[in-house]
NUDOFI-646190 format. One record per residue (C-alpha): residue number from 1; residue in one letter; chain; y, x, z negated. Coordinates in steps of 0.05 Angstrom, whole numbers. Each point is the difference from the previous one (the first is absolute). Layout:
BEGIN
{rec NUM, A, A, {Y, X, Z}}
...
***
This chain:
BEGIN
{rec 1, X, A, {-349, -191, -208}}
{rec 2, X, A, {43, -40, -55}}
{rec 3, X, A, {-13, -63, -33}}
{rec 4, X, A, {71, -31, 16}}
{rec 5, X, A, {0, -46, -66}}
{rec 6, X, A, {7, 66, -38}}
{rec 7, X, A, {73, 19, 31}}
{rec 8, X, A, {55, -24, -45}}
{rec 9, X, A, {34, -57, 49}}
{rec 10, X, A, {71, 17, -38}}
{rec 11, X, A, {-1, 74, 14}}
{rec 12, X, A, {9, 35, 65}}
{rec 13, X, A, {-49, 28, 42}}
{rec 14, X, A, {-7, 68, 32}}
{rec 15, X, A, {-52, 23, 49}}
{rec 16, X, A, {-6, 62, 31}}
{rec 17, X, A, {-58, 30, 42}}
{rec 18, X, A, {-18, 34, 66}}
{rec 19, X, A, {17, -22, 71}}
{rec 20, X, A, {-61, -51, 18}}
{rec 21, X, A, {-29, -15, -78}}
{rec 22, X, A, {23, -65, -9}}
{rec 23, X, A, {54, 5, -38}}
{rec 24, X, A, {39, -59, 41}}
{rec 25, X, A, {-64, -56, -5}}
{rec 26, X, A, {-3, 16, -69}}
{rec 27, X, A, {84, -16, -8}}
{rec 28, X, A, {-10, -65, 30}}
{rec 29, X, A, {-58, -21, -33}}
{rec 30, X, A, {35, 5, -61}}
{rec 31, X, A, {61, -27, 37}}
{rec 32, X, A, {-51, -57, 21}}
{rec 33, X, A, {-18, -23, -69}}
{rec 34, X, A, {45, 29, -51}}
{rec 35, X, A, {67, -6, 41}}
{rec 36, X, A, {57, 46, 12}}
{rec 37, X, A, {36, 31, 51}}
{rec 38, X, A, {-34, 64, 39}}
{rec 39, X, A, {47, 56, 8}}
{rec 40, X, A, {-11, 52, 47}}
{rec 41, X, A, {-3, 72, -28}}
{rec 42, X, A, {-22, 30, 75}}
{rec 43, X, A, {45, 57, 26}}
{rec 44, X, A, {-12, -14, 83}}
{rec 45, X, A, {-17, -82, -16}}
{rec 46, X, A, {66, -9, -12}}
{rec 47, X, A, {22, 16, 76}}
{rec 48, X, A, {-8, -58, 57}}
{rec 49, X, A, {-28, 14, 69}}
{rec 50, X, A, {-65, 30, -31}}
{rec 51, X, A, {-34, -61, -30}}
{rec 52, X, A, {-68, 8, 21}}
{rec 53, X, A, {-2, 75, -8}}
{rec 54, X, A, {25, -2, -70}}
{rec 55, X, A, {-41, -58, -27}}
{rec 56, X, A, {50, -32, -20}}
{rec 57, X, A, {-15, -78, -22}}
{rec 58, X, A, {-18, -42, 57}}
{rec 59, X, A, {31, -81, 4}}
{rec 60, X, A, {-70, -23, -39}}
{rec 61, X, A, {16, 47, -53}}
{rec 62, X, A, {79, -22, -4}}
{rec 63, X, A, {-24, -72, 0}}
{rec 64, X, A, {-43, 14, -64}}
{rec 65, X, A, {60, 35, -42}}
{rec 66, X, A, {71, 23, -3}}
{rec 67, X, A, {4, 63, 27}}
{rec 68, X, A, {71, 53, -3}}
{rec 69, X, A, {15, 64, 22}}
{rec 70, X, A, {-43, -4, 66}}
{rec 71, X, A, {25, 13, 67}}
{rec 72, X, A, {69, -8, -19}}
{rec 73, X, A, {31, 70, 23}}
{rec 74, X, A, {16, 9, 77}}
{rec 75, X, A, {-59, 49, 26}}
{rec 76, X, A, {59, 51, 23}}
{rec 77, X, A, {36, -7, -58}}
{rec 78, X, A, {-12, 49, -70}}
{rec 79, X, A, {-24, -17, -67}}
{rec 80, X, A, {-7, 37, -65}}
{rec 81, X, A, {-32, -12, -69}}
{rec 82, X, A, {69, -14, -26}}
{rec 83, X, A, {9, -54, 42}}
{rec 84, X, A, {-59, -37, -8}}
{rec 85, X, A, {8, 6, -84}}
{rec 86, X, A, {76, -30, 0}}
{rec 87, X, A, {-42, -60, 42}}
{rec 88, X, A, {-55, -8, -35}}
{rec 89, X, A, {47, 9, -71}}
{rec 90, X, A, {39, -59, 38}}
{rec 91, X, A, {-66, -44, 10}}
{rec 92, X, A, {-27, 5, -71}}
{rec 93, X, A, {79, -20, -20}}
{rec 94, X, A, {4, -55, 41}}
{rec 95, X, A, {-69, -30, 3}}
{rec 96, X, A, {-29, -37, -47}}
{rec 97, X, A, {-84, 2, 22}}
{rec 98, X, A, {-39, 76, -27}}
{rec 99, X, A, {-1, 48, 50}}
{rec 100, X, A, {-60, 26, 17}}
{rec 101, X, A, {23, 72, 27}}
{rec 102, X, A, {-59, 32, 46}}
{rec 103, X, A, {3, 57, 47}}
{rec 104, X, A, {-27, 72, 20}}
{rec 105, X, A, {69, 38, -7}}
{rec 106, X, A, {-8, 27, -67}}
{rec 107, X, A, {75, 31, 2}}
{rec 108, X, A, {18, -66, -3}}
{rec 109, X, A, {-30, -24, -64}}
{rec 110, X, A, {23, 59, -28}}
{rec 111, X, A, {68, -6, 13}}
{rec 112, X, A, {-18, -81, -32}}
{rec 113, X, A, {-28, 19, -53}}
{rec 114, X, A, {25, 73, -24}}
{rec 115, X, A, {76, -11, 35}}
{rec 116, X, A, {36, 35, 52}}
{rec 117, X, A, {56, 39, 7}}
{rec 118, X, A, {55, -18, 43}}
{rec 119, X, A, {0, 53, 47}}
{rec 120, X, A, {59, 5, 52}}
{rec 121, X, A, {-31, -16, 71}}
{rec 122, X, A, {-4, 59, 49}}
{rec 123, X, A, {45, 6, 56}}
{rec 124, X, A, {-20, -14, 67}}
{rec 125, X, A, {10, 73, 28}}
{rec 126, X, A, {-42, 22, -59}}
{rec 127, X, A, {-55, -37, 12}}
{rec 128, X, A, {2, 15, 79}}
{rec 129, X, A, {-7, 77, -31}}
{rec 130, X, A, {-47, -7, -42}}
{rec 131, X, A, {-41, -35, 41}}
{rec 132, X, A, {14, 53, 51}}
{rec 133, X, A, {-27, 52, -37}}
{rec 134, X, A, {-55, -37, -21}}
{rec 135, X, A, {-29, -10, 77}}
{rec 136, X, A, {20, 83, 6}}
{rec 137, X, A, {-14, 33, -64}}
{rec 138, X, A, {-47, -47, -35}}
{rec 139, X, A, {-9, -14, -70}}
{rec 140, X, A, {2, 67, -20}}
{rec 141, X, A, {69, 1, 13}}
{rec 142, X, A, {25, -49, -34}}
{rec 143, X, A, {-49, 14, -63}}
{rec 144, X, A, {21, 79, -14}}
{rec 145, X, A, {68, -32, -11}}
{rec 146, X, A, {-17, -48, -53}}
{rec 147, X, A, {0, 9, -75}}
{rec 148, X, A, {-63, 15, -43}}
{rec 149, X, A, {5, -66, -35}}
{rec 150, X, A, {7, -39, 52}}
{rec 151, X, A, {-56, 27, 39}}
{rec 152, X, A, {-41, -19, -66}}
{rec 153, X, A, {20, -67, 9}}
{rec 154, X, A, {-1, -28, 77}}
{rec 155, X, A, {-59, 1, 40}}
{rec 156, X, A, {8, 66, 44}}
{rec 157, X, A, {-60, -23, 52}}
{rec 158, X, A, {57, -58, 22}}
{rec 159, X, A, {57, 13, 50}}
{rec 160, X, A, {36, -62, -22}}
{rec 161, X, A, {9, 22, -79}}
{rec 162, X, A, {11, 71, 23}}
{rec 163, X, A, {54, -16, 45}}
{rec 164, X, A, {33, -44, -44}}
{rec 165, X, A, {-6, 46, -61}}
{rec 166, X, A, {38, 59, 41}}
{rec 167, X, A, {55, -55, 26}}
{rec 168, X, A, {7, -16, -74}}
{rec 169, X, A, {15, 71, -17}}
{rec 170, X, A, {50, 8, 62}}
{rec 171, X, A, {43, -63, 6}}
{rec 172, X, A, {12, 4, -83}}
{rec 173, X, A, {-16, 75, -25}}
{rec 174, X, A, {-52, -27, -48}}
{rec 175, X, A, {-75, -5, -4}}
{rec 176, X, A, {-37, -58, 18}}
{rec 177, X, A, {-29, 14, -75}}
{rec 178, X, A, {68, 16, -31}}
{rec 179, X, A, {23, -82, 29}}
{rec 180, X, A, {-67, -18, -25}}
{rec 181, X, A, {6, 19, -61}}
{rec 182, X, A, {65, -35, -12}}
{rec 183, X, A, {-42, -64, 16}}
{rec 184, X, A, {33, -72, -24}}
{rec 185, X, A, {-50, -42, -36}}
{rec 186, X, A, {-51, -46, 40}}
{rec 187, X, A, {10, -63, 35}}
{rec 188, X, A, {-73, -15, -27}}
{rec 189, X, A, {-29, 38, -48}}
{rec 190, X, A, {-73, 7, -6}}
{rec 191, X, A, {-10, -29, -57}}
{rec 192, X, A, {31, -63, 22}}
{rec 193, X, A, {-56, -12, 54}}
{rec 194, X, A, {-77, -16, 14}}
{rec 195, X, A, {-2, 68, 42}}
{rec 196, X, A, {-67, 12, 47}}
{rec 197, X, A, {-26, 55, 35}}
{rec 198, X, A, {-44, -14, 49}}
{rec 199, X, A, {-55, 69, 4}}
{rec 200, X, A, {-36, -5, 72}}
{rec 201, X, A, {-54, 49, 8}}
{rec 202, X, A, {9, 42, 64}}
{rec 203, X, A, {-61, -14, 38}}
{rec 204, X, A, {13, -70, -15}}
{rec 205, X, A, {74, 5, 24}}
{rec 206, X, A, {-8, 30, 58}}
{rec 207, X, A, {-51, -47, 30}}
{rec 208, X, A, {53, -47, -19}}
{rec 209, X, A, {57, 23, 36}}
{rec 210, X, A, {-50, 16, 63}}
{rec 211, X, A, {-10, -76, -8}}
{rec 212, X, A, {67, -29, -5}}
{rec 213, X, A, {29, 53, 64}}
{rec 214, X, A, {-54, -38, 38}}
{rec 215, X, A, {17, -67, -28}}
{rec 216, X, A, {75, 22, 16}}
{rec 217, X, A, {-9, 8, 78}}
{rec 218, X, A, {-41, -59, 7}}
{rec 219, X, A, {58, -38, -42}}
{rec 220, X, A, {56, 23, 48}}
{rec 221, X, A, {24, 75, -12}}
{rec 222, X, A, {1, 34, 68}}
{rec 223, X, A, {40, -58, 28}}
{rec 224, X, A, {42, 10, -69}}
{rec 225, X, A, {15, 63, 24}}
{rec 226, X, A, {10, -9, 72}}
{rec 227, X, A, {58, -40, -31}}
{rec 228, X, A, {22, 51, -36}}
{rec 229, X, A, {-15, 55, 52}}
{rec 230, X, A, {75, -7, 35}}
{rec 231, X, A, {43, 9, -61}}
{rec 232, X, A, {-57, 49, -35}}
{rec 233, X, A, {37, 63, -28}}
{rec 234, X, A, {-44, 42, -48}}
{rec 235, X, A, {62, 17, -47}}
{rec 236, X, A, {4, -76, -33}}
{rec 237, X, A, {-40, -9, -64}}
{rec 238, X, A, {-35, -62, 34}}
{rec 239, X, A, {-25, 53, 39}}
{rec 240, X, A, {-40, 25, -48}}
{rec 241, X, A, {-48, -58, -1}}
{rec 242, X, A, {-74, 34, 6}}
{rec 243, X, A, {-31, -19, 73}}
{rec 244, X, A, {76, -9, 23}}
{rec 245, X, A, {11, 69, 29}}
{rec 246, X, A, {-81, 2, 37}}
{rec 247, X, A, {10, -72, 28}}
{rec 248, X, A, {64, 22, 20}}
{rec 249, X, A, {-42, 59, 43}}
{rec 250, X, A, {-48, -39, 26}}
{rec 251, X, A, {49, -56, 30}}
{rec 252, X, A, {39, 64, 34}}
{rec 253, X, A, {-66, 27, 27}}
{rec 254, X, A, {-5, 59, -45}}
{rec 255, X, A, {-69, -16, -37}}
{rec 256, X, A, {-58, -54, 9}}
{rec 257, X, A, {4, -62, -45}}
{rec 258, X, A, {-67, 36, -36}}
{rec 259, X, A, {48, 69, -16}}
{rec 260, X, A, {50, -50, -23}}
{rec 261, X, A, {-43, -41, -49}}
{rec 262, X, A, {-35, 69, -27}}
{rec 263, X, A, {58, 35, -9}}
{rec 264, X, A, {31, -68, -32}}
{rec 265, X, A, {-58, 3, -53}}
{rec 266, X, A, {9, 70, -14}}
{rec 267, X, A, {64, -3, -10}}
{rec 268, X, A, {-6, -66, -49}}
{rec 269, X, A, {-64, 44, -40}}
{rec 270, X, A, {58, 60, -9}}
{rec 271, X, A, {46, -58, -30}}
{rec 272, X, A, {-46, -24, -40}}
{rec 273, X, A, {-19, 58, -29}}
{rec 274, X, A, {70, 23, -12}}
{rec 275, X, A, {12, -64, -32}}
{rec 276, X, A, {-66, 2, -47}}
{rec 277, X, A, {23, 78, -26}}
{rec 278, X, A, {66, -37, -14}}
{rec 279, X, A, {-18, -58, -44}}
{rec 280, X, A, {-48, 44, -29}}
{rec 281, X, A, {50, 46, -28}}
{rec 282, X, A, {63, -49, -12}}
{rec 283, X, A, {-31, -67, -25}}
{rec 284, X, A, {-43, 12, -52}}
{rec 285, X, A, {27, -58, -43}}
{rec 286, X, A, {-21, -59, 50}}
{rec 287, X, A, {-68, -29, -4}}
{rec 288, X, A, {-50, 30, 48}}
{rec 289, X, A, {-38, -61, 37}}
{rec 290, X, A, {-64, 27, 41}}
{rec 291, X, A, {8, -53, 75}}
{rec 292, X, A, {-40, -57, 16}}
***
């Protein structure tokens, strides 16, 4: 994939790819002989109770390098992009070792890299509405009231940006791309960083995530979310862990364990595909790297 001796050991590291492309051995390989602290840049690993589900590092992986930023937020509990910048601004303050910054969310490096603007949070009541009319009205809904440039810029195939660019507009009166383009400057600029993007192939990607499902139930996810089953409510953003809501099903009877898994992998293909489209268009500046 990448000869690690060629990454500048006194610059930070970014890498971004795909759910299931590697992106994670590849961090702590470099981790492994270069050093540095891995940072998590993972949207849903951030969350406990999903571990498994979320391939998040297992205790081999935390034995072999410092890892932040995983598993540290309650799995009831919410979490924005905000958040998780003013902690990992507070980790490459307060930490001397190079972080080595790897994840699937690109929003996230974004917000690193570009900067973010401080957006007021949405009210509770607003959120239970728009989430409301979400379930009713669908995305249509929501969309027809947004502006033309801010349709231009957010991914209008995802409910989470959608709903979040319409809360924008309601709890402060402004655009989603009005706040963004009263950005502060970056945390991390590009420039600043050994930035890598890994490019899976689909065929090859999808074999992989059919793969690592498999490898997921055998490694403990159904009784992962039998745990979970009792305190499961669909709202939470841990919720949104792929395979979460089928194994969910199948433990309450609803589907077979084989519906589960397929509609698991379809739904993990969908994010994957969504995420490809995204990098595509948003990160042209990192270095594409084609996967082991």
């Amino acid at each position: 994939m990448i000869d690690i001796n060629s990454i500048p050991a006194d610059k930070p590291v970014l890498i971004a790819g795909a759910t299931a492309s590697g992106k994670s051995a590849l961090a702590l390989e470099i981790a492994s002989k270069q050093g540095g602290v891995i940072v998590n840049a993972d949207a849903l690993q951030v969350f406990d109770g999903w571990r498994i589900l979320t391939a998040r590092p297992t205790d081999a992986d935390l034995a072999r390098a410092d890892h932040r930023l995983y598993g540290h937020v309650g799995f009831d509990q919410g979490y924005s992009v905000g958040k998780w910048l003013r902690q990992v601004g507070k980790i490459l303050q307060d930490r001397p070792d190079r972080p080595i910054i790897v994840g699937g969310t690109g929003l996230y490096f974004r917000a690193l890299t570009e900067g973010l603007a401080e957006i007021p949070p949405t009210p509770p009541e607003l959120r239970a509405q728009s989430e409301q009319r979400l379930t009713d009205q669908g995305l249509a809904a929501l969309l027809d009231e947004l502006d033309a440039v801010t349709l231009a810029r957010i991914d209008c195939k995802n409910p989470v940006r959608v709903q979040r660019a319409w809360e924008v507009l309601q709890t402060t009166g402004r655009s989603l791309a009005a706040w963004q383009d009263a950005t502060p400057p970056p945390v991390l600029p590009l420039d600043c960083c050994t930035a890598l993007l890994i490019n899976a192939e689909r065929d090859w990607l999808n074999a992989r995530i059919n793969k690592r499902f498999d490898l997921m139930l055998k490694a403990g996810a159904l009784e992962e979310a039998r745990q979970m089953e009792p305190r499961w409510q669909p709202g939470y953003l841990s919720s949104k862990a792929i395979g979460a809501t089928e194994l969910i099903g199948h433990i309450r009877g609803e589907i077979s364990l084989a519906q589960a898994r397929t509609a698991a992998c379809i739904a993990s293909h969908q994010y994957a595909k969504r995420q490809r489209t995204w990098f595509r268009a948003r990160m042209k500046g990192w270095k594409p790297l084609n996967p082991a």
